[in-house]
PASEMI-826786 format. One record per atom (N, C-alpha, C, O): residue number from 1; residue in one letter; atom name; x, y, z. Coordinates in nm, 2 decimals. Each point is the difference from the previous one (the first is absolute). Layout:
N
   k r  a     c1     c2     c3
 NUM A CA      X      Y      Z
...
end
This chain:
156
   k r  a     c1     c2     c3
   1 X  N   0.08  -0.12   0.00
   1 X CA  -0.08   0.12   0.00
   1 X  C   0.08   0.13   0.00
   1 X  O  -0.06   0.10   0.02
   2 X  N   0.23  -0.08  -0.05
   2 X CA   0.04   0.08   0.03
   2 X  C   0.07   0.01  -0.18
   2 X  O   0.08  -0.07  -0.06
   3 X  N  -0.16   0.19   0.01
   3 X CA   0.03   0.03  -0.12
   3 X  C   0.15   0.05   0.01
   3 X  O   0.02   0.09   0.08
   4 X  N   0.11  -0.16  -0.18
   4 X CA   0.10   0.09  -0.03
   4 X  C  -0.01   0.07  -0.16
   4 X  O  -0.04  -0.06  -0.10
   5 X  N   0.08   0.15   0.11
   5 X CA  -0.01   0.06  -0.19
   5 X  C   0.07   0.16   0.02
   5 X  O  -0.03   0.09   0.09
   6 X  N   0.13  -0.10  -0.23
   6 X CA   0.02   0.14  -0.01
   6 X  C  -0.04   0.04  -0.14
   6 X  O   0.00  -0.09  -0.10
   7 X  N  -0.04   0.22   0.08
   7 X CA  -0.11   0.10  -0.09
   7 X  C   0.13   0.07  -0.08
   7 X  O   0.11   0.03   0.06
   8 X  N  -0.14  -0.02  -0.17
   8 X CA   0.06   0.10  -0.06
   8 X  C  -0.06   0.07  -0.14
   8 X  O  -0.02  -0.07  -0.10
   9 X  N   0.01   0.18   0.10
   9 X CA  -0.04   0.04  -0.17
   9 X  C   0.05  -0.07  -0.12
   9 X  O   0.10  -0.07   0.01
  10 X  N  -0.15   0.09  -0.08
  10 X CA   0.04  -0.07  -0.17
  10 X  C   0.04   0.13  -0.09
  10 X  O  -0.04   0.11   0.02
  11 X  N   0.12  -0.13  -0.10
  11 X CA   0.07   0.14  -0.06
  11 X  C  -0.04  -0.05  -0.14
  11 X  O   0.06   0.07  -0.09
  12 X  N  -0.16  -0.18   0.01
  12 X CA   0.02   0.01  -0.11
  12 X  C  -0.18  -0.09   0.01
  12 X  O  -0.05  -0.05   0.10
  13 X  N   0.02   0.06  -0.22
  13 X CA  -0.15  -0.13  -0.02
  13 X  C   0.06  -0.13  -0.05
  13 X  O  -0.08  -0.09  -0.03
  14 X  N   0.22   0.06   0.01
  14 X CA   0.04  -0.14  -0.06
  14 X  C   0.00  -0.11   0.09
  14 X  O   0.07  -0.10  -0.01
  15 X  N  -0.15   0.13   0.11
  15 X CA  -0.08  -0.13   0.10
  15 X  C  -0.09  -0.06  -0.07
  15 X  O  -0.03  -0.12   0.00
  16 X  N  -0.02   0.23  -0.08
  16 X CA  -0.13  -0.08  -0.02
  16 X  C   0.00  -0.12  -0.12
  16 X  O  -0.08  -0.09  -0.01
  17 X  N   0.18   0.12  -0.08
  17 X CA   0.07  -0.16  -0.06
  17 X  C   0.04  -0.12   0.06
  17 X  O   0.01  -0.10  -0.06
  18 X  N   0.03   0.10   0.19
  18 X CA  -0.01  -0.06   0.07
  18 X  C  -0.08  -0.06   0.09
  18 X  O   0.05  -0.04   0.11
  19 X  N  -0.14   0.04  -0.13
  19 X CA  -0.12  -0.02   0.09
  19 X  C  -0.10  -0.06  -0.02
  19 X  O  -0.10   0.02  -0.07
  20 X  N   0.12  -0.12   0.15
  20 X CA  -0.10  -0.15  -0.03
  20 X  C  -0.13   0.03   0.00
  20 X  O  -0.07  -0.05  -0.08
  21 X  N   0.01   0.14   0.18
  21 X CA  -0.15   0.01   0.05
  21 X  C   0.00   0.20  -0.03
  21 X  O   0.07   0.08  -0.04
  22 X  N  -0.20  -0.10   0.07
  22 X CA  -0.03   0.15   0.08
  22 X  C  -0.18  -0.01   0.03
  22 X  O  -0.08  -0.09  -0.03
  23 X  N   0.07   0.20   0.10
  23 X CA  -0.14  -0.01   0.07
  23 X  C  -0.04   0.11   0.02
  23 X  O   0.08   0.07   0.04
  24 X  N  -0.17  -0.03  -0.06
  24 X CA  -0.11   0.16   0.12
  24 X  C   0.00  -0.06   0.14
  24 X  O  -0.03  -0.11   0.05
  25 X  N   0.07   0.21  -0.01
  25 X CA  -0.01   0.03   0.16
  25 X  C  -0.06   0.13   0.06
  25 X  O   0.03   0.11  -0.01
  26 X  N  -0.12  -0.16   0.06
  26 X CA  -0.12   0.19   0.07
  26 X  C   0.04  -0.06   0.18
  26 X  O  -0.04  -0.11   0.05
  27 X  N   0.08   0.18   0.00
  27 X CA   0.01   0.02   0.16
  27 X  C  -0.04   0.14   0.05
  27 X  O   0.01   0.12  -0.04
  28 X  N  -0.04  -0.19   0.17
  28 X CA  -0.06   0.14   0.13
  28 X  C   0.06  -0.09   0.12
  28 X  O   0.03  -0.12   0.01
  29 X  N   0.00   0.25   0.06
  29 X CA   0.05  -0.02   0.14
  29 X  C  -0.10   0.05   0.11
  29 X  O  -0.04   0.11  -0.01
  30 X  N   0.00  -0.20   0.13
  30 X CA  -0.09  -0.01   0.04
  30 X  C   0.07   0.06   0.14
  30 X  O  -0.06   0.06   0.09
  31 X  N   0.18  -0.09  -0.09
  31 X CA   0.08   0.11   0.14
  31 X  C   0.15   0.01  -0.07
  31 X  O   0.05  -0.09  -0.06
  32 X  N   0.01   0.21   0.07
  32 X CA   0.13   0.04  -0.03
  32 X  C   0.11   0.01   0.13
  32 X  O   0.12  -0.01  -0.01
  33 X  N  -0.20   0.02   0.14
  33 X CA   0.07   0.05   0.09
  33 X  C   0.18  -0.06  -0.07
  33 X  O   0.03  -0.07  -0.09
  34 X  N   0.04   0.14   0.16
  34 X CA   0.16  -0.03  -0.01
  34 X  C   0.04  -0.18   0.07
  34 X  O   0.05  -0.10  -0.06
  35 X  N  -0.11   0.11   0.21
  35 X CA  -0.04  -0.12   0.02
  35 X  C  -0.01  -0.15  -0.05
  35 X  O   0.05  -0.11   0.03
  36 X  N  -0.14   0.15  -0.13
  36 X CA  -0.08  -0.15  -0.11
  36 X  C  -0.09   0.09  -0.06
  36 X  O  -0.04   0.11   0.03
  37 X  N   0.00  -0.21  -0.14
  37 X CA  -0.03   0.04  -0.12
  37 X  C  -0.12  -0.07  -0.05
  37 X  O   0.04  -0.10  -0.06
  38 X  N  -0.19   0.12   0.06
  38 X CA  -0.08  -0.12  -0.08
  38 X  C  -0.03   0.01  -0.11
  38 X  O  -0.05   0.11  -0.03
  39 X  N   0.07  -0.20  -0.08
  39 X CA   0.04   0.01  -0.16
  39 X  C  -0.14  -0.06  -0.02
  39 X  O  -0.04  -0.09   0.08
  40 X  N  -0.05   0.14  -0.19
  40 X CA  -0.09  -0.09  -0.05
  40 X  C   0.02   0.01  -0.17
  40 X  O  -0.02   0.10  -0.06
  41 X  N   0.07  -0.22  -0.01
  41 X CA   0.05  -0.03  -0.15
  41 X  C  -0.11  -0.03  -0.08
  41 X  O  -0.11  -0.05   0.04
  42 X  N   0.13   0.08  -0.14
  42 X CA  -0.11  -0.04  -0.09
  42 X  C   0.06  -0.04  -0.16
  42 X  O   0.02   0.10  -0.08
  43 X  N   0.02  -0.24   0.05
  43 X CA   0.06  -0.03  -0.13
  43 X  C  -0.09  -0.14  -0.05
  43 X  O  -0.04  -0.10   0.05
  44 X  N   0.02   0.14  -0.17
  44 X CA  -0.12  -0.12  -0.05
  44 X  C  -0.12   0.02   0.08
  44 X  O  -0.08   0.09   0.04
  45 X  N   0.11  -0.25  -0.04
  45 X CA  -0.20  -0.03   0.08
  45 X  C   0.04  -0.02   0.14
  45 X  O  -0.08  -0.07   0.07
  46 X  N   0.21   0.11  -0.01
  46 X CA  -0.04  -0.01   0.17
  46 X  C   0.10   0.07   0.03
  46 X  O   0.09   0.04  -0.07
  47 X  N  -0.11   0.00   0.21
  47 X CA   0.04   0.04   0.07
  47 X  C   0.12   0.01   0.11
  47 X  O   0.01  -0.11   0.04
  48 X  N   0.08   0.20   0.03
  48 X CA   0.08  -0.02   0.09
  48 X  C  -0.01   0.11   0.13
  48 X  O   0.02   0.12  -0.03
  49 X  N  -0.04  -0.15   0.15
  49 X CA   0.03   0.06   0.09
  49 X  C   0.12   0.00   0.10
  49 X  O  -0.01  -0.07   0.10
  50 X  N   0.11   0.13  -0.11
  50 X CA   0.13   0.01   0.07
  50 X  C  -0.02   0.07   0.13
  50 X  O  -0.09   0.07   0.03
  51 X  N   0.18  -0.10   0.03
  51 X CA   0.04   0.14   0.16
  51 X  C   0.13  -0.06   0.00
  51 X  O   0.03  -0.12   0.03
  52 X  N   0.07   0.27  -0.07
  52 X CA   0.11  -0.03   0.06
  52 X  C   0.05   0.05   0.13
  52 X  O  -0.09   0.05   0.06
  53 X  N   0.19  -0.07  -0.02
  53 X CA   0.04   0.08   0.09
  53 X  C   0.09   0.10  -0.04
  53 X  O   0.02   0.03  -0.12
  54 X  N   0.07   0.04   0.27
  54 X CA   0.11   0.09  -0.06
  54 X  C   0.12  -0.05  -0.05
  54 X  O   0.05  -0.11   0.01
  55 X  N  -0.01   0.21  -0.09
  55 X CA   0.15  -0.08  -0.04
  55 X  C   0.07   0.00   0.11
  55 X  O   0.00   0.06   0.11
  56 X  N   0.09  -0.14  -0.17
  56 X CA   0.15   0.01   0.14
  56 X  C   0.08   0.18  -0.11
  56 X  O  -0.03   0.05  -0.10
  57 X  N   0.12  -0.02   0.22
  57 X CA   0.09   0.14  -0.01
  57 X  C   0.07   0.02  -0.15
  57 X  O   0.06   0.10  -0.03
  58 X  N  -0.09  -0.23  -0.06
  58 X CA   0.06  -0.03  -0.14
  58 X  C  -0.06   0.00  -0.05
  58 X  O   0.05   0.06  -0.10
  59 X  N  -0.19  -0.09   0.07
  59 X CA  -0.10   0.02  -0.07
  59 X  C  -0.01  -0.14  -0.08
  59 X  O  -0.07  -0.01  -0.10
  60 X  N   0.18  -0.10   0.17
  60 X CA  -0.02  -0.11  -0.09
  60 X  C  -0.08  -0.11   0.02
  60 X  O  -0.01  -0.10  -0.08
  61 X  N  -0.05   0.11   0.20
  61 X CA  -0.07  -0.08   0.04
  61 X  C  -0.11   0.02   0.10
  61 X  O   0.02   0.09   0.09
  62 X  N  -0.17  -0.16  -0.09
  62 X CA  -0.05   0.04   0.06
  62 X  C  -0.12  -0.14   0.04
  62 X  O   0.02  -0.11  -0.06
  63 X  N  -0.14   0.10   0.18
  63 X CA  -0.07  -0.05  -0.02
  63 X  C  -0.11  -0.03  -0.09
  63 X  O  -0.07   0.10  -0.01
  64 X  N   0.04  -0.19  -0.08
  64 X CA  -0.16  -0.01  -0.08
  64 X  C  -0.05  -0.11  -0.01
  64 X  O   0.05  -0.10  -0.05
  65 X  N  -0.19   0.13   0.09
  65 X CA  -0.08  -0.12  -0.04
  65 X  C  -0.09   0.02  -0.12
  65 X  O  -0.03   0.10  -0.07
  66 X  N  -0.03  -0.24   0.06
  66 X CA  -0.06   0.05  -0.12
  66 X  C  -0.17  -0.11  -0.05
  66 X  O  -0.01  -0.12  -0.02
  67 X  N  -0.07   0.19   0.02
  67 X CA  -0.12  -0.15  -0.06
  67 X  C  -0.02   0.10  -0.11
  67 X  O   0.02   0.12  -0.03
  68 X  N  -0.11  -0.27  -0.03
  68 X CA  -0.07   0.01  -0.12
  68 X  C  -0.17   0.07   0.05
  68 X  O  -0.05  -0.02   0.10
  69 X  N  -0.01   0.12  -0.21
  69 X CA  -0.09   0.01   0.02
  69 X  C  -0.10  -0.02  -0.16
  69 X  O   0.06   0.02  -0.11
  70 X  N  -0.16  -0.05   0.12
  70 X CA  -0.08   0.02  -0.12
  70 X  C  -0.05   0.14  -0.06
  70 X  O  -0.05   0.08   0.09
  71 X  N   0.05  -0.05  -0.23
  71 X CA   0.02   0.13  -0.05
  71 X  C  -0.13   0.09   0.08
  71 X  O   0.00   0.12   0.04
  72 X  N  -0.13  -0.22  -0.03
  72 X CA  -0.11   0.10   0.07
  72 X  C   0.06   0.05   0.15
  72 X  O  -0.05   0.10   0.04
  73 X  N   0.12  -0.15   0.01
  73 X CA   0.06   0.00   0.15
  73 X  C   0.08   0.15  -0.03
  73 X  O  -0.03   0.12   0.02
  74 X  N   0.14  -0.18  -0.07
  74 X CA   0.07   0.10  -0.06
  74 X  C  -0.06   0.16  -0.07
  74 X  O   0.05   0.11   0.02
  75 X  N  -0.14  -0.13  -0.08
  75 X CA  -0.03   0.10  -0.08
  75 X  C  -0.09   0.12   0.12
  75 X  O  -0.01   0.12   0.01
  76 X  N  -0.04  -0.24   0.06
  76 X CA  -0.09   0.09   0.15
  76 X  C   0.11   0.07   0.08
  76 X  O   0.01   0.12   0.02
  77 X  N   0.08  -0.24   0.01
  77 X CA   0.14   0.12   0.11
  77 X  C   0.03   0.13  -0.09
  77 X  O   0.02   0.10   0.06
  78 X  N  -0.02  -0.11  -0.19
  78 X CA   0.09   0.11  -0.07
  78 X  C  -0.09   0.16   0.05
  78 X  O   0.05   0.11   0.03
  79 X  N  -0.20  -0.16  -0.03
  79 X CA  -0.05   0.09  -0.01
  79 X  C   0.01   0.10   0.18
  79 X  O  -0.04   0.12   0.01
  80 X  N   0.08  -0.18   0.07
  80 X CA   0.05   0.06   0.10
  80 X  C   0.10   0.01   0.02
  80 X  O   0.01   0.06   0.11
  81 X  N   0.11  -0.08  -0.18
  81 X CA   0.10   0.07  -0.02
  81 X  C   0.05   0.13   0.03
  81 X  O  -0.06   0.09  -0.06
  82 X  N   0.15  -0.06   0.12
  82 X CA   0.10   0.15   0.01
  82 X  C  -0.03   0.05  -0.12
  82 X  O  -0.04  -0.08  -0.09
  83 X  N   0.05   0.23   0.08
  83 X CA   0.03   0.05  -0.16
  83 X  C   0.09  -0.05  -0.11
  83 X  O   0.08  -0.07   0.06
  84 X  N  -0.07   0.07  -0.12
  84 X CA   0.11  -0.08  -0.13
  84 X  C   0.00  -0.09  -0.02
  84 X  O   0.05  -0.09   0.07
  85 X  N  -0.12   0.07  -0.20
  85 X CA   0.04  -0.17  -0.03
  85 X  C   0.14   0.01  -0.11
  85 X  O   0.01   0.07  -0.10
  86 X  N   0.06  -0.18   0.14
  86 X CA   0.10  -0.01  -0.12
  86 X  C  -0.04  -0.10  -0.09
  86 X  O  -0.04  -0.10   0.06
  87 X  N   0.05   0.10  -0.21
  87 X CA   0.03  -0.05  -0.08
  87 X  C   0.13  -0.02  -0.11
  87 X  O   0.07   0.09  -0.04
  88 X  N  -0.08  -0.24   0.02
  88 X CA   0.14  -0.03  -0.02
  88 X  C  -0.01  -0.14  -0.09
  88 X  O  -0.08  -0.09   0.01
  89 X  N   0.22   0.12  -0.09
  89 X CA   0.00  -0.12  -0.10
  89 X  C   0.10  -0.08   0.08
  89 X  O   0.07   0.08   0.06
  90 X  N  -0.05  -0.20  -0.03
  90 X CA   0.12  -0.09   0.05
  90 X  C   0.01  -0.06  -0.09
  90 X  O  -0.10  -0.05  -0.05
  91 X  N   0.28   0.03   0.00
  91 X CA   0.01  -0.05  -0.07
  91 X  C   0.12  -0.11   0.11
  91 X  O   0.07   0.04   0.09
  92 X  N  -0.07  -0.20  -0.16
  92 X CA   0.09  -0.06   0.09
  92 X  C   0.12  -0.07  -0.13
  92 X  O  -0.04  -0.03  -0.11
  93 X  N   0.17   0.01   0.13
  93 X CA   0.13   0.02  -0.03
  93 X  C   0.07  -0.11   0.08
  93 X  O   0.03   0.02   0.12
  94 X  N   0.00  -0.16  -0.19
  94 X CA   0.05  -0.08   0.08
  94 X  C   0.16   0.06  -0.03
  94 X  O   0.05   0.02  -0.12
  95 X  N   0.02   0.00   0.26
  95 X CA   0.17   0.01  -0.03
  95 X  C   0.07  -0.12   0.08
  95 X  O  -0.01  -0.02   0.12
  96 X  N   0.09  -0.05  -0.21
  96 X CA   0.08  -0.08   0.14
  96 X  C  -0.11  -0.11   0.05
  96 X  O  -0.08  -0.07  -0.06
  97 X  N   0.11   0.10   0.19
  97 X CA  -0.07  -0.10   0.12
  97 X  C  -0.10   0.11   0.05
  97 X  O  -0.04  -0.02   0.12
  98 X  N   0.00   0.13  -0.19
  98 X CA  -0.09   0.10   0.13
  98 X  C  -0.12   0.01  -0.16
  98 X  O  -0.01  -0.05  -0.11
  99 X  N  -0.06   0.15   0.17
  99 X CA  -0.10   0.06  -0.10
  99 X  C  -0.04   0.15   0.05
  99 X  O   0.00   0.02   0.12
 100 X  N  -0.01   0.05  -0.19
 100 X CA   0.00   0.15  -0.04
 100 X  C  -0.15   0.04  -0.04
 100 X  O  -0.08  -0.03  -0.09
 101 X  N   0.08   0.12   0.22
 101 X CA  -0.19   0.03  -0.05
 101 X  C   0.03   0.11  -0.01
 101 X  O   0.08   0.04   0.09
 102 X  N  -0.11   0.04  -0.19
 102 X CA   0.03   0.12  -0.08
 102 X  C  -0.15   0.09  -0.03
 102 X  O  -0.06  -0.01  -0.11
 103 X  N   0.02   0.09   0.25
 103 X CA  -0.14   0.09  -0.04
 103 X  C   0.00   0.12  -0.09
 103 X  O   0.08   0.09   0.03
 104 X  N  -0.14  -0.08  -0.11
 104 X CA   0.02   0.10  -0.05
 104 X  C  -0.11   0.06  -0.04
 104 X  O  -0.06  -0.01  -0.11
 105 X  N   0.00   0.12   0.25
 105 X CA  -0.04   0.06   0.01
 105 X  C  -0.13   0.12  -0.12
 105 X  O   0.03   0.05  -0.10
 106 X  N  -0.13  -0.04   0.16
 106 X CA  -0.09   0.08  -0.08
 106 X  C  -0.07   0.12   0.06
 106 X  O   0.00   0.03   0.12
 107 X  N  -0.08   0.03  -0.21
 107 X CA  -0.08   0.14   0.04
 107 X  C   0.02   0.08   0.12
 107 X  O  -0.08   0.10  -0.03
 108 X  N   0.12  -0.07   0.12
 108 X CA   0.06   0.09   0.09
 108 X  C   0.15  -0.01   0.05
 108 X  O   0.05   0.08   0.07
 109 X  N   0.03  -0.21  -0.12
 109 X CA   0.06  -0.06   0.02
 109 X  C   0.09  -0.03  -0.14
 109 X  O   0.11  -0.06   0.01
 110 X  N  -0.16   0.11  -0.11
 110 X CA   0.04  -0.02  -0.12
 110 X  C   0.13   0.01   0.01
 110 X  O   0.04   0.08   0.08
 111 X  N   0.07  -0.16  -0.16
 111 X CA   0.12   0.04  -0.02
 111 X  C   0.16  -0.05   0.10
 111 X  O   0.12   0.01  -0.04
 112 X  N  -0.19  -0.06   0.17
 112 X CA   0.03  -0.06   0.08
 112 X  C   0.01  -0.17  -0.04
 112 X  O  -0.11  -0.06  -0.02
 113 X  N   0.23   0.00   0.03
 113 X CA   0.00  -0.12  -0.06
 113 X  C   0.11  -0.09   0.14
 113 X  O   0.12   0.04   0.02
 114 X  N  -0.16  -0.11   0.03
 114 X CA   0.08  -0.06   0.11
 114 X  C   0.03  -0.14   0.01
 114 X  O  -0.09  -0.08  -0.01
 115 X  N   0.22   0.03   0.02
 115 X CA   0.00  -0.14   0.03
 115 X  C   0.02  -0.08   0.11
 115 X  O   0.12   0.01   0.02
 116 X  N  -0.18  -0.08   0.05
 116 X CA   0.02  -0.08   0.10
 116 X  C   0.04  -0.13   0.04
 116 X  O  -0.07  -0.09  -0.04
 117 X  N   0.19   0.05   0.11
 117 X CA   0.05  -0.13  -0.07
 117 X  C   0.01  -0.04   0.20
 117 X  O   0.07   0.05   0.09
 118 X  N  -0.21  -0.18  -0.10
 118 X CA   0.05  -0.08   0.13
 118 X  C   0.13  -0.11   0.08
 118 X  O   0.02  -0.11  -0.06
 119 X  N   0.03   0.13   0.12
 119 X CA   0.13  -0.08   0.06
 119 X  C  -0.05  -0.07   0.12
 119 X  O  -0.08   0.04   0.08
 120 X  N   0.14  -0.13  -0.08
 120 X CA   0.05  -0.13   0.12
 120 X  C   0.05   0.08   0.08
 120 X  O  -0.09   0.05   0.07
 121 X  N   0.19  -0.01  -0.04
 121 X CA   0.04   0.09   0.12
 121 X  C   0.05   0.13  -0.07
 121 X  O  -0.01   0.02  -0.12
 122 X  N   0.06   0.08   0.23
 122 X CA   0.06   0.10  -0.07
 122 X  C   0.08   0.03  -0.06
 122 X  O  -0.03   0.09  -0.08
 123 X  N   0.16  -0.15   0.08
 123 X CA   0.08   0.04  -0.05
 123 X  C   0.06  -0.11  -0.12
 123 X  O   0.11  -0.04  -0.01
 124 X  N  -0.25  -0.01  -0.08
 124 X CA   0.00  -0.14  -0.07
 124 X  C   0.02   0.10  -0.15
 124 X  O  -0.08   0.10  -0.03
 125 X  N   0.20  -0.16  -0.04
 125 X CA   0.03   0.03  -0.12
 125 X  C  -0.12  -0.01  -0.13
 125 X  O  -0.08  -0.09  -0.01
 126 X  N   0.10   0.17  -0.05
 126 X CA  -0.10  -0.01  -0.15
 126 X  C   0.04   0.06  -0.07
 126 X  O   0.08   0.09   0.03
 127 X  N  -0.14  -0.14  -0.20
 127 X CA   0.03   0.07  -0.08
 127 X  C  -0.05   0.13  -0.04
 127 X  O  -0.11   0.03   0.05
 128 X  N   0.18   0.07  -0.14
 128 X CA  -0.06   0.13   0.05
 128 X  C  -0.04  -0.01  -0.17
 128 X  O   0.09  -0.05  -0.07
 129 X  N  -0.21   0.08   0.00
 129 X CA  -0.01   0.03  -0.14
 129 X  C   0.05   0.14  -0.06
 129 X  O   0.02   0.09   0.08
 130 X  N   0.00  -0.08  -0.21
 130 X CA   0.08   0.11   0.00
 130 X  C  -0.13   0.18   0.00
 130 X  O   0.01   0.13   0.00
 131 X  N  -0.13  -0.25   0.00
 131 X CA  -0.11   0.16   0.02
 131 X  C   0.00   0.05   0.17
 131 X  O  -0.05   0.10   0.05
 132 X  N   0.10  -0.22   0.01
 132 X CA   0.01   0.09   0.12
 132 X  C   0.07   0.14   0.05
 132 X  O   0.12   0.02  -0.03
 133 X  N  -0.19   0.05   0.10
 133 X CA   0.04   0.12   0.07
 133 X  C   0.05   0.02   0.07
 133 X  O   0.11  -0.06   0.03
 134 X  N  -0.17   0.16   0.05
 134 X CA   0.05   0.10   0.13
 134 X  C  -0.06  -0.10   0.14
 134 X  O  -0.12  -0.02  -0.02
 135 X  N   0.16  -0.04   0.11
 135 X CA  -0.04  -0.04   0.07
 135 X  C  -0.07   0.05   0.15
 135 X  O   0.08   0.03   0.09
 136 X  N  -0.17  -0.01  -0.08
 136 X CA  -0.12   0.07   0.06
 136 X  C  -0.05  -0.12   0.13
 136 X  O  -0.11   0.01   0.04
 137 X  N   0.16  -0.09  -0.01
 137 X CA  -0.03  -0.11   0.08
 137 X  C   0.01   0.11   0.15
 137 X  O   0.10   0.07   0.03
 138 X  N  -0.21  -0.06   0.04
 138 X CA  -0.06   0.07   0.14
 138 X  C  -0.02   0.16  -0.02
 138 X  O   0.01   0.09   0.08
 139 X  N  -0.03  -0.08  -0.22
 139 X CA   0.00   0.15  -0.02
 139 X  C  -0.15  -0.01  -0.03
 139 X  O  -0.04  -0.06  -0.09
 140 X  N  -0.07   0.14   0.21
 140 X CA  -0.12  -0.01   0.05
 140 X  C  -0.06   0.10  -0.12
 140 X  O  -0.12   0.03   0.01
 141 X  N   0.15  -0.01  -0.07
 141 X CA  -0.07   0.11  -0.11
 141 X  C  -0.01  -0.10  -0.09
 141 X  O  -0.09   0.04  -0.08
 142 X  N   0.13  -0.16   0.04
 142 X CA  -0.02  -0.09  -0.10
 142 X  C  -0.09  -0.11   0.03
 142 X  O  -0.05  -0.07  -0.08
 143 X  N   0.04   0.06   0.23
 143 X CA  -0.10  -0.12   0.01
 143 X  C  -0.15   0.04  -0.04
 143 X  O  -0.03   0.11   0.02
 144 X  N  -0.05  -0.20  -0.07
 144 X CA  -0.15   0.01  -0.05
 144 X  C  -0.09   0.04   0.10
 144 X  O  -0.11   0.02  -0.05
 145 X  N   0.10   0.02   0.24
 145 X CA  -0.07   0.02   0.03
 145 X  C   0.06   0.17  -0.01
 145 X  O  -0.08   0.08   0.04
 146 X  N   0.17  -0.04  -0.06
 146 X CA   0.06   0.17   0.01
 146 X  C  -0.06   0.02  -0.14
 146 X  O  -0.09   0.09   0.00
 147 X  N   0.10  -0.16  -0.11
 147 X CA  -0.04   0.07  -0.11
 147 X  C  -0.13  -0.01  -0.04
 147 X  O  -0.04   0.03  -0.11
 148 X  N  -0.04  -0.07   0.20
 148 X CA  -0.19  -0.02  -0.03
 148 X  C  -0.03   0.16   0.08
 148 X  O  -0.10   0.07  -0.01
 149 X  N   0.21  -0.05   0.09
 149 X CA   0.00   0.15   0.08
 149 X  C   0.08   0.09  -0.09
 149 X  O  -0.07   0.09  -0.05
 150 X  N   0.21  -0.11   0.03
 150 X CA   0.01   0.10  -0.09
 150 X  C   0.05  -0.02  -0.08
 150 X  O   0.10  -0.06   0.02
 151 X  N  -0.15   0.08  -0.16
 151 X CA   0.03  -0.11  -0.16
 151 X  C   0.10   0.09  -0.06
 151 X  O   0.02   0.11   0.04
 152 X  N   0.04  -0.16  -0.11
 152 X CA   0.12  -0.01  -0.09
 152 X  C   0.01   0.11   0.00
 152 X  O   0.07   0.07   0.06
 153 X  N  -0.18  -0.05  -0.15
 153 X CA  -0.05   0.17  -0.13
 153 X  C   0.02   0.11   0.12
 153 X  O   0.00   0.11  -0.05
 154 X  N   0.01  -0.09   0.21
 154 X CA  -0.03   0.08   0.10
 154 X  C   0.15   0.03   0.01
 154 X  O   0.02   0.12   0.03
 155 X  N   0.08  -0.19  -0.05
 155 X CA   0.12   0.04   0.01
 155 X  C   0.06   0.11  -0.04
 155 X  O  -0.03   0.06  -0.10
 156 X  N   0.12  -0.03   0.18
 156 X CA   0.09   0.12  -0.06
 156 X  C   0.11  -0.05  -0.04
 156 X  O   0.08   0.08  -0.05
end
């Protein structure tokens, strides 16, 4: 239950030749506190509700759980949702021994393209692709419940 992963931007769209899948994703966050986080997902015909916890002081790790929900379930939590919903394309990128979920971001959010790659422990080697970026791993302005608050396009 203890998610490790580090985030980083993408500096090019040449993921997307590489990429076995992709999907629509619509999420609402049902608490933001800093604390923990309740995620309600919405990809296909069902549903996901998360709560993470805080990261640790690295930003590389944190608690999450996770169930399945059905899209009517789902689609009811969204509607009580905090302000902002994000929507997002994921696209997934097998590298190596890991896999690369690569969101890339839409309508308030436009323009923002991010990759997230989970690890075994912290300090576990991977391959880096060459569209990878700037590495943003615990930089709180990048995670999805900061940007359903304040989106991309708000930046200075």
């Amino acid at each position: 239950m203890i998610e490790i992963e580090r985030k980083f931007l993408v500096s090019s769209e040449a993921f997307k030749t590489e990429a076995t899948s992709s999907k629509q994703i619509v999420q609402g966050f049902l608490n933001t506190d800093k604390e923990r986080t309740v995620r309600v997902r919405i990809s296909g015909d069902k549903g996901i509700l998360t709560v993470k916890g805080k990261s640790t002081e690295d930003g590389l790790s944190r608690f999450e759980w996770e169930t399945t929900l059905d899209k009517a379930e789902a689609e009811a939590l969204l509607q009580i949702c905090e302000p902002g919903v994000i929507n997002k394309t994921r696209y997934e990128i097998p590298m190596g021994n890991h896999l690369f979920e690569v969101d890339e971001f839409h309508d308030e959010n436009e323009g923002l393209i991010v990759a997230e790659v989970e690890l075994n422990v912290v300090d576990e080697d991977f391959l880096k692709p060459s569209w990878l970026g700037e590495e943003v791993t615990g930089k709180v302005e990048y995670y999805n419940s900061h940007l359903s608050k304040s989106p991309y396009k708000t930046w200075k």
